[in-house]
N, C-alpha and C positions, 0 to 999 in steps of 0.2 A: 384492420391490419396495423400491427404495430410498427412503424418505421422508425424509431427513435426520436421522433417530431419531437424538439424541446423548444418552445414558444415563451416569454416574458407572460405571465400573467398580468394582462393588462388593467383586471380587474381590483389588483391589491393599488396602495397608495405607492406611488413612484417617490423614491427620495433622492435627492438631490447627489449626496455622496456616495449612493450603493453602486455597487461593482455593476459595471456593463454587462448584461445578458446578451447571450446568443440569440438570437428569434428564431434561427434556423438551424437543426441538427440532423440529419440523417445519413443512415448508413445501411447500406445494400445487405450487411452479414446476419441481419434478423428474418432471412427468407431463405430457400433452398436455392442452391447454386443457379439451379434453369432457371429462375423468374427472377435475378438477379436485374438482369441488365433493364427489364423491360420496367421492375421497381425504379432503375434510377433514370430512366428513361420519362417517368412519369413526374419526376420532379419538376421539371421544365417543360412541362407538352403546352404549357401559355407560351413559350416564349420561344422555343425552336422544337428540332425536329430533328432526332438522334436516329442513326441505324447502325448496325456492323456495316463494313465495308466488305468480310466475305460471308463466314457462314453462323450462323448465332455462335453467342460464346457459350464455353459448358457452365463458366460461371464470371462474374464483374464485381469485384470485391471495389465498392467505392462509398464515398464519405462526402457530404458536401453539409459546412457551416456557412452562415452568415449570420452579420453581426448590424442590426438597423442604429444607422447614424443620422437619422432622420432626414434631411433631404440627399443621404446618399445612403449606401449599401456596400459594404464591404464580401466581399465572397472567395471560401476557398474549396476548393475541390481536390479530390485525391481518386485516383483514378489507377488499373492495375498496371497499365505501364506496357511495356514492349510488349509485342503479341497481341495487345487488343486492340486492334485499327479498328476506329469508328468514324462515322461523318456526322456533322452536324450542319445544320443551315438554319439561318430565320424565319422564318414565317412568313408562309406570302400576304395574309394580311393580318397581320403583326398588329394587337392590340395596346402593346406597347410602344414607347417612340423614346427610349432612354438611349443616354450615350453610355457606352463602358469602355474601359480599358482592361484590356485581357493579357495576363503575363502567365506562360507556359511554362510550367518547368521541369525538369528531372532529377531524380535523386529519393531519397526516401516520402515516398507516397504521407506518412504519419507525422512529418513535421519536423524529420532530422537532418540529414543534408541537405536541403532544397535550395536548387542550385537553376538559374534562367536560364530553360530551354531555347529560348529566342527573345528577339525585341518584344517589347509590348508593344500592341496595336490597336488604336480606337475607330469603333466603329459604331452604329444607329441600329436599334434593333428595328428599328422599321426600315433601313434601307438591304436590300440583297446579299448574301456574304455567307458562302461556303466554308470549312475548314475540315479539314482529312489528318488524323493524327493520331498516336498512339501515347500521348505524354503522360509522366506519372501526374498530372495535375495541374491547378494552373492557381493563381490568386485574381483577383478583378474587383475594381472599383466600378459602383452601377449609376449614373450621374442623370440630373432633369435634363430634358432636353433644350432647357432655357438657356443654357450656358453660353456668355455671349462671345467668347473665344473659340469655338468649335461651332465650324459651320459645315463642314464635310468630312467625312470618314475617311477621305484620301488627302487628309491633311496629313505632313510628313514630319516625323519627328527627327530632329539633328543627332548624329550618333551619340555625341556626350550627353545630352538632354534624356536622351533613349536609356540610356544606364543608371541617371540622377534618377531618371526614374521608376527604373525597374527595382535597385537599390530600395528607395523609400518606398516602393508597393510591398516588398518583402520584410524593411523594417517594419513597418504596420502593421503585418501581418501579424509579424512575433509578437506587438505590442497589445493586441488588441483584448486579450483573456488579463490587460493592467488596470486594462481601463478603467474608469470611471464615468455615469453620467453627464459630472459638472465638465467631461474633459470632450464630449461629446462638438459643440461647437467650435472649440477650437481645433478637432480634427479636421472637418470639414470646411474649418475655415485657410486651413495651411496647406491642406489638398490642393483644394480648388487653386491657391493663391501658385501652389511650385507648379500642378499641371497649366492652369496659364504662363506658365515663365518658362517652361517647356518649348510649348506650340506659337506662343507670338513673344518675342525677345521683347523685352523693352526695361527701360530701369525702376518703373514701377512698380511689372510685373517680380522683377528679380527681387525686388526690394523685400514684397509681401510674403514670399515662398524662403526670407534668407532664413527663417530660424529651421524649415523642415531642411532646407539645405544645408544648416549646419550639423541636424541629425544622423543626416546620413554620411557625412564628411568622419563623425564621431563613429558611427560603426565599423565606416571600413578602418580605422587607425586603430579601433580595440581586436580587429580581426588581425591587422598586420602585425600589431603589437603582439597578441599570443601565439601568434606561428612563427615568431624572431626575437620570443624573450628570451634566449639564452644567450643571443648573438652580440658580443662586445660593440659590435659598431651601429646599433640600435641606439639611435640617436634623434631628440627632436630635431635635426638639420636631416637627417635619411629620411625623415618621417615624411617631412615636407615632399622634399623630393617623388618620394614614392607614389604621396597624396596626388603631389603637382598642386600645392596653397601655399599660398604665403606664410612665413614665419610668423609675421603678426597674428596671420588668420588663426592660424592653429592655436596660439599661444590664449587669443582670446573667448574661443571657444570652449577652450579646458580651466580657464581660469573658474569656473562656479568648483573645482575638485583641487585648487592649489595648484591647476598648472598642470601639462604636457610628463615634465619631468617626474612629478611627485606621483602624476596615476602610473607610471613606466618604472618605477621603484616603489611603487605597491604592490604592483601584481607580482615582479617577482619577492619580497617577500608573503604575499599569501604563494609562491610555488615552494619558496623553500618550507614554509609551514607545513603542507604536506605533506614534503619530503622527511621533514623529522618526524612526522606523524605514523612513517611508514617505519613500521620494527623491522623490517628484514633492508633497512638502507642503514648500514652502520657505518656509512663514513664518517671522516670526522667534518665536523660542522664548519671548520674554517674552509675546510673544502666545498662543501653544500653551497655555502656561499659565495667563494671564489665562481663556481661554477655558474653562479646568476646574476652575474655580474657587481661583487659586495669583496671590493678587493681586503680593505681593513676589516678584520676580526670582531675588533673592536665598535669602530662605527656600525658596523653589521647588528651588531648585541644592540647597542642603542635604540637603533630604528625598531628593532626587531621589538621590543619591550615596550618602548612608546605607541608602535601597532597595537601591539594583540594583548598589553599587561602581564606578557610575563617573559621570561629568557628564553631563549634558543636553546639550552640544557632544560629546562623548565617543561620548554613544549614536549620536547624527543623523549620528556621522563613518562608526564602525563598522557601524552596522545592529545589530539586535539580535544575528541570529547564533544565534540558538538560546539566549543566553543564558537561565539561571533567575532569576529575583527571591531574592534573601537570604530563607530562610526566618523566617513568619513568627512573630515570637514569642509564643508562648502558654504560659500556664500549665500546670503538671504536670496531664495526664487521670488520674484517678483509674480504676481498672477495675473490674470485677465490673458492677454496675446500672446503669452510664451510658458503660456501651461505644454500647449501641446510638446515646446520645444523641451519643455522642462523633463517632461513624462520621458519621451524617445532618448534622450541626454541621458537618462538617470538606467533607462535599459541597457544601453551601450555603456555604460560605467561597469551597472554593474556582471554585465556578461562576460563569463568566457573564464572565471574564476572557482569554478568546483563548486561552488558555493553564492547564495545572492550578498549581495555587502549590505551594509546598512546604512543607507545614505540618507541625512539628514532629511526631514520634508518629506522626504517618498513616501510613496502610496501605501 
């Protein structure tokens, strides 16, 4: 039976810098609707033990990848969402004895809005544990059970801890089709380091986990940033605020991109580029601008030329054209410890702009 299984061929030579393989790909739509659920049901019959909760489905359109990070497992699943209640439980003698953490969420099942359904919760596949639900899917991280900070599944995670890191399970998520290999360690090593800084506080713990915690500090500010670039009072002091980080914190976090200010006066000229890209927007350009916060004409044309290489008249003539934006400049990435931070840093730059940017050093 064909399941879509795509597997790493173990048997060719592994290189060092080739793009991260999935290990795991399948999806339920290579079968007739009736033998749907029982195909995805079959995925996991080591590890739990799925049923409807009423009467079979007529069909279970679902997907689940994973991505081997060697002593951990990354996993997503996409599931049809309201209407399909099902149950699942562990196994009463559970072959496995892994820790995961499991984040539910709703929104688009294929990887477009996916939004957390609830907290994340960790738990032992070998210890008891129901769940009854209909989510469009969930993401999970699948950990040894050596981990010496997790000693019971009714460990309690503190609410901001709960979001830091449901946040970075979902950044990861997006990241992991960037991946690389060599970037492989230092995933697992800034996991492991934020989920202990999670579950037992200590300045240690925080210390280890600060670059994945400044990954995710940078997402949510490129997400607030493209839902309030038009708004005059978008300011790095709001930003703060919004975040709840210190001025410093912010300022040093953006400095590898020139700084808070300079990504928040890129993005809106890559909008207005766009906008002149678009023939049927024939305002005029001092206005395009006015309107993205670019009060001088003048100054505007500058930026805008030293961007992209050519005028604000220039672009609105040509059409963009497929052009790229001038890469942007960034400080030397240092490697070893702050690959991972580098990689997640560089996805949050360049997200959320119609386009990927081209940032020095990147992947």
């Amino acid at each position: 039976m064909d399941a879509r299984v795509h597997a790493a061929d173990r048997s060719q030579p592994v290189w060092r810098d080739a793009p991260l393989q999935r290990a795991i790909d399948v999806d339920t739509s290579v079968v007739p609707h009736a033998r749907q659920f029982d195909l995805f049901r079959s995925w996991n019959e080591d590890v739990c033990e799925f049923e409807p909760v009423h009467d079979r489905f007529q069909s279970f359109p679902a997907r689940q990848t994973a991505w081997d990070l060697g002593t951990m497992a990354a996993l997503r699943l996409g599931l049809p969402g309201e209407g399909s209640r099902y149950r699942w439980r562990h196994l009463k003698r559970a072959k496995v004895d892994n820790w995961y953490v499991l984040l539910p969420l709703s929104g688009d099942r294929n990887g477009g809005d996916r939004r957390r359904a609830a907290r994340p919760v960790i738990k032992s596949l070998a210890e008891p544990f129901e769940y009854v639900g209909e989510d469009d899917g969930c993401v999970a991280l699948i950990m040894p059970s050596s981990l010496p900070f997790i000693r019971s599944s009714s460990v309690a995670i503190r609410d901001e801890a709960s979001m830091l890191l449901a946040d970075f399970m979902l950044l990861l998520d997006r990241s992991l089709p960037n991946l690389r290999a060599t970037d492989v360690p230092h995933i697992v090593g800034a996991t492991t380091s934020l989920l202990a800084a999670c579950l037992t506080l200590s300045r240690d713990h925080l210390a280890g986990a600060q670059q994945a915690i400044d990954s995710v500090i940078v997402d949510r500010a490129s997400r607030i940033i493209e839902r309030k670039l038009a708004d005059p009072d978008l300011t790095p002091q709001k930003l703060c605020r919004d975040l709840g980080v210190a001025r410093s914190g912010l300022y040093r976090i953006f400095e590898p991109v020139g700084g808070i200010s300079n990504f928040i006066r890129r993005r809106r000229l890559l909008r207005t580029c766009d906008i002149l890209a678009d023939r049927s927007d024939q305002r005029p350009i001092s206005t395009i601008a006015h309107d993205w916060g670019f009060s001088d004409p003048s100054a505007y044309s500058r930026m805008f030329r030293k961007e992209f290489g050519m005028t604000p008249k220039e672009a609105r003539a040509e059409g963009w054209c497929g052009r790229q934006p001038a890469p942007m400049q960034q400080g030397s990435l240092p490697d070893g410890k702050n690959a991972l931070g580098n990689l997640l840093l560089r996805n949050c730059f360049a997200s959320g702009s119609g386009r990927p940017l081209v940032v020095a050093n990147a992947d």
